[in-house]
C-alpha positions as CSV (number, residue, x, y, z in Angstrom):
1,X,12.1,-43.0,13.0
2,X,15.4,-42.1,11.7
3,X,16.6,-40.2,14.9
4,X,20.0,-38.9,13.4
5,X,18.0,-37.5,10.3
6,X,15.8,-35.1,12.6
7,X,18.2,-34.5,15.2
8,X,18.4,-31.4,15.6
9,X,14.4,-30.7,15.3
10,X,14.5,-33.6,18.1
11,X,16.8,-31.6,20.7
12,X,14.4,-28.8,20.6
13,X,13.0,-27.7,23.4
14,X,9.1,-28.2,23.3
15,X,9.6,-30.4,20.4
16,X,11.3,-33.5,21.1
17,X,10.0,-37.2,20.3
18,X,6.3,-36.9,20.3
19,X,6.4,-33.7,17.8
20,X,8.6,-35.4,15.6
21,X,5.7,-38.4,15.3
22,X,3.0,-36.5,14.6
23,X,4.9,-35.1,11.3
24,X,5.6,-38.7,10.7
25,X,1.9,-39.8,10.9
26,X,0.7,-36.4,9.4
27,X,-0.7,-36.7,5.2
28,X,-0.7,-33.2,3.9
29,X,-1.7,-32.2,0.5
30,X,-0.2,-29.4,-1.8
31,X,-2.1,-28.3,-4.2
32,X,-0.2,-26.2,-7.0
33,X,3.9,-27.2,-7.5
34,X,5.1,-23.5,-8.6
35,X,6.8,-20.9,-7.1
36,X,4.9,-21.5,-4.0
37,X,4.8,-25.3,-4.0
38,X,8.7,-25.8,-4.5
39,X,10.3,-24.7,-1.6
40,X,6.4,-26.0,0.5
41,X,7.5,-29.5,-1.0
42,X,10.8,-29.4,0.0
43,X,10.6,-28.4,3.6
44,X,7.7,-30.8,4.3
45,X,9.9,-33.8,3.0
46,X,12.7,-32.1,4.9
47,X,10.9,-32.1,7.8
48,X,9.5,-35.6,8.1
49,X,5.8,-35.2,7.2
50,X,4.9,-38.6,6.9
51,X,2.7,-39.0,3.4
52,X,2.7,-35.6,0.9
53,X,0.5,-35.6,-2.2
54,X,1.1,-32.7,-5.1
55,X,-1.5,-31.3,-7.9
56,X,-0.5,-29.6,-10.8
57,X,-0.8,-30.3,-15.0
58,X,1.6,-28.0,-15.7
59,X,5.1,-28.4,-16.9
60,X,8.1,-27.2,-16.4
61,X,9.4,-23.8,-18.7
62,X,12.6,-21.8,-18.3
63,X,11.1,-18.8,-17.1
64,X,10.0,-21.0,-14.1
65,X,13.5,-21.6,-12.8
66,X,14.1,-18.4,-11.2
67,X,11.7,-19.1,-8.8
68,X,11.0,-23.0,-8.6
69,X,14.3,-24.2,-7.4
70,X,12.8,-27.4,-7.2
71,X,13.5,-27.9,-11.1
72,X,16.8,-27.1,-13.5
73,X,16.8,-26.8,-17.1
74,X,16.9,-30.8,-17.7
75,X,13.4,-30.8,-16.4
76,X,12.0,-28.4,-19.0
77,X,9.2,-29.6,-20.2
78,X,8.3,-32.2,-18.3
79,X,5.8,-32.6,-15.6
80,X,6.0,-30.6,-12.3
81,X,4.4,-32.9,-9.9
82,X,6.6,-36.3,-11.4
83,X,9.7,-34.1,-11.3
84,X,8.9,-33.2,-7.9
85,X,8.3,-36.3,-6.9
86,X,10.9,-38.0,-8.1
87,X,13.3,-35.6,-5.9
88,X,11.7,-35.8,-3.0
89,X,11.8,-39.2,-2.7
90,X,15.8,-39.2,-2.9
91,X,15.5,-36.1,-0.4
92,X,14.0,-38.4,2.4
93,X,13.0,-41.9,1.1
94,X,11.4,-42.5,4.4
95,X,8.3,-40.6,3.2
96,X,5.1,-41.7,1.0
97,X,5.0,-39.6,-2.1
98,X,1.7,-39.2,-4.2
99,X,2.0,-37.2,-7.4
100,X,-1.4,-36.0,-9.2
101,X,-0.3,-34.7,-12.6
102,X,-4.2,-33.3,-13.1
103,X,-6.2,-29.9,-13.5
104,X,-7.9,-29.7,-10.1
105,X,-11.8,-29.4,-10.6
106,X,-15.1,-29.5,-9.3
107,X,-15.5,-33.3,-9.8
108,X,-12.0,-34.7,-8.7
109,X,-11.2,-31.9,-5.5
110,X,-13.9,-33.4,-2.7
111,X,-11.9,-36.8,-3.4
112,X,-8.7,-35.7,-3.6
113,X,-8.4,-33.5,-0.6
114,X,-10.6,-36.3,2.1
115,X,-7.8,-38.7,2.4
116,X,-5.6,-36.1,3.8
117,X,-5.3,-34.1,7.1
118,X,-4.1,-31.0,6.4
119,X,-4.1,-28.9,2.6
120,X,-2.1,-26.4,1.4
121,X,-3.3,-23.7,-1.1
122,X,0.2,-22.5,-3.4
123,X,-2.2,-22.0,-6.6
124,X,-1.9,-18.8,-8.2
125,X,-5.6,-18.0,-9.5
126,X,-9.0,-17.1,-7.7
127,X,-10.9,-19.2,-9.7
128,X,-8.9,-22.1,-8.0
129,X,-8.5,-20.7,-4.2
130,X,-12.5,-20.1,-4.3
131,X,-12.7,-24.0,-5.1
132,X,-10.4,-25.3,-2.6
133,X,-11.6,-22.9,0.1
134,X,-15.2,-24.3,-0.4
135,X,-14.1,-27.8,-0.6
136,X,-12.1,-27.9,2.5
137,X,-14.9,-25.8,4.5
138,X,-17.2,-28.6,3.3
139,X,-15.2,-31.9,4.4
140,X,-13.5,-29.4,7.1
141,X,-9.7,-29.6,6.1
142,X,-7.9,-27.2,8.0
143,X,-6.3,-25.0,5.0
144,X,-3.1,-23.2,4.7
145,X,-3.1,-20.2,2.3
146,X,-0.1,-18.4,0.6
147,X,-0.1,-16.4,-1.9
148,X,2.5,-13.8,-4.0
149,X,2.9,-11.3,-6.7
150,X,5.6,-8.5,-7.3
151,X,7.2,-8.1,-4.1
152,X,4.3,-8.8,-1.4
153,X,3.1,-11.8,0.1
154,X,0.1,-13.1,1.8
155,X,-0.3,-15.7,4.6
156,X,-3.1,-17.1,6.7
157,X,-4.8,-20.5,8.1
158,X,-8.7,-21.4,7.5
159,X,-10.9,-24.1,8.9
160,X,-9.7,-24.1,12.3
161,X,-11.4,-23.0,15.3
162,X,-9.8,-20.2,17.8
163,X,-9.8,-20.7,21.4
164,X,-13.3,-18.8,21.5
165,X,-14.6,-21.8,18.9
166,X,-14.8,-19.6,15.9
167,X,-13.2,-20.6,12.2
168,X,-12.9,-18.5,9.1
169,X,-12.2,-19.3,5.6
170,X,-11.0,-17.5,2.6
171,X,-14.4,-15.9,1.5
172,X,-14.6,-14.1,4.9
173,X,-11.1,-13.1,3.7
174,X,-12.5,-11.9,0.3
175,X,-16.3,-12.3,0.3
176,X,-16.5,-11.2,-3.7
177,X,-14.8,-12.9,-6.1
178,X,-12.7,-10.5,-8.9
179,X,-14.1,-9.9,-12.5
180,X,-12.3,-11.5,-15.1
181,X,-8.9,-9.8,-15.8
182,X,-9.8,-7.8,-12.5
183,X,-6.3,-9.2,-10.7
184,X,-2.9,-9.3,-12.9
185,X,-1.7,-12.5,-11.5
186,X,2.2,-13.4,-11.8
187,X,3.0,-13.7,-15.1
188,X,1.4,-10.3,-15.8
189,X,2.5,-9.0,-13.4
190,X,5.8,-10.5,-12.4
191,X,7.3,-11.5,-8.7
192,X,10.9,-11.4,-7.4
193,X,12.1,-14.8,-7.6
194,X,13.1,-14.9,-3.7
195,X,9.5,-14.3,-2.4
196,X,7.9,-17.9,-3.2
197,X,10.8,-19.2,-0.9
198,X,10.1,-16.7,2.1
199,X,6.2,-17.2,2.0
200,X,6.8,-21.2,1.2
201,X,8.8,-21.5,4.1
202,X,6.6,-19.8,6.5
203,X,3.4,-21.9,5.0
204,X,5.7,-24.9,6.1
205,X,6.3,-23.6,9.5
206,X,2.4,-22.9,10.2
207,X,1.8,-26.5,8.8
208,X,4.5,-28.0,11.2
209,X,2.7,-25.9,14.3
210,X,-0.4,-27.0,13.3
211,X,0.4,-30.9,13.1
212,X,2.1,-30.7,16.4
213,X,0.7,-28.0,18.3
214,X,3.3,-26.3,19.2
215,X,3.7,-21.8,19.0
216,X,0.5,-19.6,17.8
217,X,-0.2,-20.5,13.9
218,X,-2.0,-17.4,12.3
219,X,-5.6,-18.8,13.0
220,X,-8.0,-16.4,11.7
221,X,-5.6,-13.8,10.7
222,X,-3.8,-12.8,7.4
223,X,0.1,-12.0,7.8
224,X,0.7,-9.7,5.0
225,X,4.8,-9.3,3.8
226,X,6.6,-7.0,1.6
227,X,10.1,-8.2,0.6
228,X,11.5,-4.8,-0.2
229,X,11.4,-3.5,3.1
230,X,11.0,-7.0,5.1
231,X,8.0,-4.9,6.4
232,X,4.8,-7.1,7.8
233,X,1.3,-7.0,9.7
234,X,-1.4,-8.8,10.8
235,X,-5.3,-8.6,10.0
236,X,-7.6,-10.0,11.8
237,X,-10.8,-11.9,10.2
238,X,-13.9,-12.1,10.8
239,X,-16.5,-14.5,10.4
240,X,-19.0,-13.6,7.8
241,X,-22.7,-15.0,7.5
242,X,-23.7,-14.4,4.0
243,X,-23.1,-17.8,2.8
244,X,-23.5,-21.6,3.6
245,X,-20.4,-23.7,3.3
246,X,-21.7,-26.7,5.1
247,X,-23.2,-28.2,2.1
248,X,-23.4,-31.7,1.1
249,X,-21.1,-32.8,-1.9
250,X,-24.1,-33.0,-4.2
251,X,-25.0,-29.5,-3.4
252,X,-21.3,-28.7,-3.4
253,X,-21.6,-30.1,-7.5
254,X,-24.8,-28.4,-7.9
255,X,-23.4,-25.1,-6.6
256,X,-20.4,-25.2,-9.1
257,X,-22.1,-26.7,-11.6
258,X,-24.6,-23.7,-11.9
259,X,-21.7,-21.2,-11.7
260,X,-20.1,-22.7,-14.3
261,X,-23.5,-23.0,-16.7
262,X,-23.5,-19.8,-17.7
263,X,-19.9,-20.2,-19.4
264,X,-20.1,-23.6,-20.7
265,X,-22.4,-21.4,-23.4
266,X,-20.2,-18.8,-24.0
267,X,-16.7,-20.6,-25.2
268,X,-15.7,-23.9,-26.2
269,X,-12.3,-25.0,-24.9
270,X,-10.3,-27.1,-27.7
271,X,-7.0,-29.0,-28.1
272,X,-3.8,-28.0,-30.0
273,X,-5.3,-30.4,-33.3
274,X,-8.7,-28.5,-33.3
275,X,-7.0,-25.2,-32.8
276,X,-5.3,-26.5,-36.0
277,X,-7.9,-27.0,-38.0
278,X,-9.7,-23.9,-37.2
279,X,-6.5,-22.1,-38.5
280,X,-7.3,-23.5,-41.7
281,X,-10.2,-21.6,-42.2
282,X,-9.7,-17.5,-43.6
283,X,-12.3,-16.3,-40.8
284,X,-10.4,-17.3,-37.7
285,X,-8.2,-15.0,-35.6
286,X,-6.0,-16.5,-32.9
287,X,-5.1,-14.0,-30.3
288,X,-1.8,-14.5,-27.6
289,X,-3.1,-12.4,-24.8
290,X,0.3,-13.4,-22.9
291,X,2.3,-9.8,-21.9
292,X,5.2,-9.0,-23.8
293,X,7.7,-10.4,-21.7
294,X,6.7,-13.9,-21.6
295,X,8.0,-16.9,-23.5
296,X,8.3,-18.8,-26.2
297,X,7.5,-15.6,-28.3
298,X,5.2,-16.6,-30.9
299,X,5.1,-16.5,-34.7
300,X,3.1,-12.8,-34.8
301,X,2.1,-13.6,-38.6
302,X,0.1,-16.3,-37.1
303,X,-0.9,-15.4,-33.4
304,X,-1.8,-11.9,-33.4
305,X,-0.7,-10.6,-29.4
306,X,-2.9,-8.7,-27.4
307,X,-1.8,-8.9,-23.7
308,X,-4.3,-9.0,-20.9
309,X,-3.1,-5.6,-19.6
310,X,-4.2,-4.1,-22.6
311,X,-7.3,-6.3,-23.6
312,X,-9.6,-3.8,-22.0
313,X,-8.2,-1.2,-25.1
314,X,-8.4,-4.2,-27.6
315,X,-12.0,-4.3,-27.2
316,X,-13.0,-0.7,-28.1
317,X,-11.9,-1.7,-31.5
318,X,-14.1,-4.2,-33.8
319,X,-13.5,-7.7,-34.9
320,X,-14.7,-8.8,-37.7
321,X,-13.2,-12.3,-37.8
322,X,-16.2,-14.4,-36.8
323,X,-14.2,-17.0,-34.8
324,X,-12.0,-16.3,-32.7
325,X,-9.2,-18.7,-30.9
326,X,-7.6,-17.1,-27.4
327,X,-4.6,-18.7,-26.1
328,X,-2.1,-18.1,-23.2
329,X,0.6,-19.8,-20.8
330,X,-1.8,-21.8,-18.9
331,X,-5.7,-21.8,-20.3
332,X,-6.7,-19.4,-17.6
333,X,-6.0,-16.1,-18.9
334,X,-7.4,-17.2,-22.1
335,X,-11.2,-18.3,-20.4
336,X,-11.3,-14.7,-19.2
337,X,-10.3,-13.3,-22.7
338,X,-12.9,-15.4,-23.7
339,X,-15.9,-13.9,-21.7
340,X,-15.0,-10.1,-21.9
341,X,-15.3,-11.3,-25.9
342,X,-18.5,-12.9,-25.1
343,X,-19.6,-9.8,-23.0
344,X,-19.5,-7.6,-26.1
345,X,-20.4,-9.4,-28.9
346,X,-22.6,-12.3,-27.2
347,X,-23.5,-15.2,-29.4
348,X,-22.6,-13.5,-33.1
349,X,-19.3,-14.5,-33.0
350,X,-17.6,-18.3,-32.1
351,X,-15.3,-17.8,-29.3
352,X,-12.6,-20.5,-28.7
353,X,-10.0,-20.6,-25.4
354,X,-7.1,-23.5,-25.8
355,X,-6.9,-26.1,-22.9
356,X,-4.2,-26.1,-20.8
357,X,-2.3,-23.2,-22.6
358,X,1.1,-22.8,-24.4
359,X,2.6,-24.9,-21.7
360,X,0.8,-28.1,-22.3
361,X,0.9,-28.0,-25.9
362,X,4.8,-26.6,-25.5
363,X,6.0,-29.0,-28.3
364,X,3.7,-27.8,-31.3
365,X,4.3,-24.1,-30.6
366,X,8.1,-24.9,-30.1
367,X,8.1,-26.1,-33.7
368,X,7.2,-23.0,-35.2
C-alpha cells in the first residue's frame, strides 16, 4: 500500500489501515461511463479500489464535455471506456483497470457482473437499470443506483440486507416499467452539467461505506436531490412480492428472451451500410427523432426530424412511405420510435431503427 498516497483517508478516525485494505482488495464494476460514470471513475481510482471495470459502446461527442470531465475535445470521437481507462491508470497506476467497450445485454451481463463485488448502475435508460437490477438480484451483487435528469438526482443501494434481514431492489423502487417514450431521458430533456458530479460523488461515498463498513449507506432507501435549492429527502422501500428474482440464469435468458420476442418481429436493427442502401430506394423515409437542440444537426433534405417530444403529434398524421429508417444519438430512442410505429400500422409497413445511433456511426454522418 502506498501509505503517502492515502494519507489523509488513513489518519481518519474510524478509518485507518484496515479500511484502506478492503478498498485495495475491493473489484467494483461501473456500468455506463457518462455523466454519471466520470466523476464515479475518478473517485474510485482516487480512492484506492483495488480492481474497477467500465461498460459503455459509446463515444465521446462535444456535447458530452460539459458534464463528463473525464474527457476534453481531443477525445472526441473515440471510445469512452479506452479513454477512461487510459487516465485512470496515470491517475493511480497501482490499480487494475478493465475496460468493456460493449452494449451490455442479456447474454454478456450475468458474466460480466460475477467476477466483481460490488456494481454500480450510472446508465441513463430503464430498459438497461431493469436488466442490471435483475441480474445483480440473481447472482446477488449488492447494487449502487444513481440516476439524473434536469436538475434532480436520485440515489439508493439494492441487494443488501438491513439489520432486520430484509433487501430491496429497483423493481420494489419502480414495480412497472415506463411505456416507450413514457420518460424524456437527458438528452431530451437536458441536465445541468454539475449534477452528474454531485450524485457521482455521493454513489462513490456509499460504495466506499459499503466496502469498508464504516457510516449508514442508504440501504433500502432512495435519497432524492434537487440542485437548485440543495434541497433533499429520503424514501423508504419496501419489499414487494409480486415477482421472483431468484431465478436461475437459464430462466434469467428465458425471461428476457420472451420479453424481447415480441419486438425482435416488430423492427429490424441495421448498420450505417444497410441504412445506405435502403436510402437508395424512393419508398424509404429516414426520420431523426433527436430534439432540436442536439448535435451534429443533420442534412434535413435527407433525414426528415421529428423529435421524441413531439412523436406522439407525428403519428396522428399518415405515412405513406412503406419503409421507414428511425435513427437517434444512441439506438435507444430510435427502438421506441420504432414500436409506437409498429403500434399503429403493425406489419403493413417495414420499420428499421439504426444500431448504436448517430454516435457510433459519427464519421458517415459527419461527412455530410
Amino acid at each position: 500500500m502506498d501509505q503517502e498516497r492515502y494519507s489523509r483517508q488513513l489518519i481518519l478516525k474510524g478509518f485507518g489501515a484496515e479500511a484502506q485494505q478492503k478498498l485495495i482488495e475491493a473489484r467494483v464494476l461501473v456500468l455506463g461511463a457518462g455523466g454519471l460514470g466520470c466523476p464515479i471513475l475518478q473517485y474510485l481510482a482516487a480512492a484506492g479500489i483495488g480492481e474497477i471495470g467500465m461498460v459503455d459502446d459509446d463515444t465521446v461527442s462535444l456535447s458530452n464535455l460539459h458534464r463528463q470531465i473525464l474527457f476534453d475535445t481531443t477525445d472526441i470521437g473515440k471510445p469512452k471506456v479506452q479513454v477512461a481507462a487510459q487516465k485512470l491508470r496515470v491517475m493511480n497506476p497501482d490499480i487494475s483497470v478493465k475496460d468493456y467497450y460493449i452494449r451490455l445485454d442479456k447474454n454478456n451481463v450475468l458474466d460480466i457482473i460475477e467476477s466483481y463485488d460490488l456494481v454500480i448502475d450510472s446508465t441513463d435508460n430503464f430498459e438497461s437499470r431493469y436488466l442490471i437490477n435483475d441480474a445483480c438480484a440473481l447472482l446477488q451483487k449488492p447494487l449502487v443506483f444513481a440516476a439524473v435528469s434536469g436538475f434532480e438526482g436520485q440515489l439508493a443501494i439494492f441487494n443488501v440486507k438491513d439489520k432486520q434481514g430484509v433487501a430491496t431492489n429497483y423493481r420494489d423502487l419502480f414495480p412497472i416499467p415506463p411505456k416507450a417514450g413514457e420518460v424524456q431521458n437527458c438528452a431530451e430533456n437536458g441536465v445541468l452539467g454539475v449534477l452528474p458530479g454531485i450524485i457521482g460523488t455521493m454513489a462513490v461515498a456509499e460504495t466506499i461505506k459499503l466496502i469498508t463498513g464504516i457510516g449508514q449507506p442508504l440501504i433500502n432507501k432512495l435519497l432524492h436531490y434537487h440542485s437548485l435549492t440543495h434541497s433533499q429527502y429520503e424514501l423508504n422501500i419496501l419489499a414487494g412480492s409480486n415477482y421472483d428474482l431468484s431465478k436461475s440464469k437459464a430462466d434469467f435468458l428465458m425471461m428476457y428472451n420472451e420479453q424481447s420476442g415480441a419486438t425482435a418481429s416488430v423492427f429490424e436493427e441495421i448498420d450505417v451500410e444497410q441504412m445506405q442502401l435502403l436510402q437508395k430506394q424512393e419508398s424509404v423515409l429516414v426520420i431523426d427523432v433527436r430534439e432540436k437542440h442536439e448535435f451534429p444537426i443533420l442534412n434535413k433534405e435527407i433525414y426528415q426530424q421529428v423529435p421524441m417530444s413531439e412523436f406522439g403529434t407525428f403519428l396522428q398524421n399518415n405515412i405513406e412511405a412503406n419503409q421507414i429508417v428511425l435513427l437517434c444519438q444512441h439506438g435507444i430512442r430510435s427502438v421506441t420510435a420504432a414500436e409506437l410505429l409498429h403500434e399503429k400500422y403493425g406489419h403493413t409497413k417495414k420499420i428499421y431503427s439504426l444500431k448504436g445511433g448517430i454516435s457510433k456511426w459519427r464519421n458517415h454522418f459527419l461527412k455530410k
